[in-house]
N, C-alpha and C positions, 0 to 999 in steps of 0.2 A: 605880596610881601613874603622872603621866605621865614621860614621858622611864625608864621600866625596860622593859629587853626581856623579852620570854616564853622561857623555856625553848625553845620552839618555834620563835620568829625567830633566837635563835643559833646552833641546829644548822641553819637554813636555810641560814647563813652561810658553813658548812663545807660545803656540798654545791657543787662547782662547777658553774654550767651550760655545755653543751656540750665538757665535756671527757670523756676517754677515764676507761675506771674506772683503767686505770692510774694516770695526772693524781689519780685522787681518792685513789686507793693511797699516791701519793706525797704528796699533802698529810696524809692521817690522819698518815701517820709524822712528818713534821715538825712536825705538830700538840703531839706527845706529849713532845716535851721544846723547842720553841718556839713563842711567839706566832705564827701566821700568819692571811696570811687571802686572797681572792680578788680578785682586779681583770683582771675580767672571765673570760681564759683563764688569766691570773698569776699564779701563786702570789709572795704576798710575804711574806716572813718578816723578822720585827721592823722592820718599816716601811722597810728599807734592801738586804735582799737580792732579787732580781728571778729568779723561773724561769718562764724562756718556752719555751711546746711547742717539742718534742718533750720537756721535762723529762727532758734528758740532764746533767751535771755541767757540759759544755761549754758552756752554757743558762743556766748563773748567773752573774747581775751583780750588782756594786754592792753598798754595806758594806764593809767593813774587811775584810782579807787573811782574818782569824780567823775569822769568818763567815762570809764565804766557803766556806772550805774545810769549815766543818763542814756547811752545806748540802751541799755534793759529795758530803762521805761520807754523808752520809742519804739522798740519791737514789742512789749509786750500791748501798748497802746494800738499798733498798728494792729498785730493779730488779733485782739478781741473787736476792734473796727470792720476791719476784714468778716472776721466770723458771725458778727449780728449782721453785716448786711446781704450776705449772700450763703445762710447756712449750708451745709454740707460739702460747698463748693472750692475750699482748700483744705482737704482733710488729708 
């Protein structure tokens, strides 16, 4: 059918290019209870919030206060996840 994606071009979707696996770390997790998706090295979540490398909480823009801050806590949750379980290995 035209205009339907393949199973295969949407997870192409969520694979970001040239970013860190952390960056992709951090998108699966925000994947998992929000919309996002990539623009370019960017993760954008729900068309309105913006996380630009180094995908630290300080890093997120744009949206509404509440949106905001729940992105923050899902990167900041994510990197300290990341960091206890494989120290030294996204530094």
């Amino acid at each position: 059918m035209p205009g339907r994606m393949l199973h295969s071009e949407i997870e192409a979707e969520r694979i970001g290019v040239g970013v860190t696996p952390e960056a992709q770390s951090i998108f699966d997790a925000l994947s998992k209870t929000l919309p996002v998706q990539w623009d370019k090295t960017d993760i954008v979540v729900m068309k309105e919030v913006r996380v630009r490398s180094p995908y630290l909480p300080e890093n997120v823009n744009g949206g509404t206060a509440a949106a905001n801050e729940r992105v923050k806590k899902v990167i900041d949750f994510e990197r300290k996840r990341l960091h206890s379980r494989v120290p030294g290995q996204f530094s």
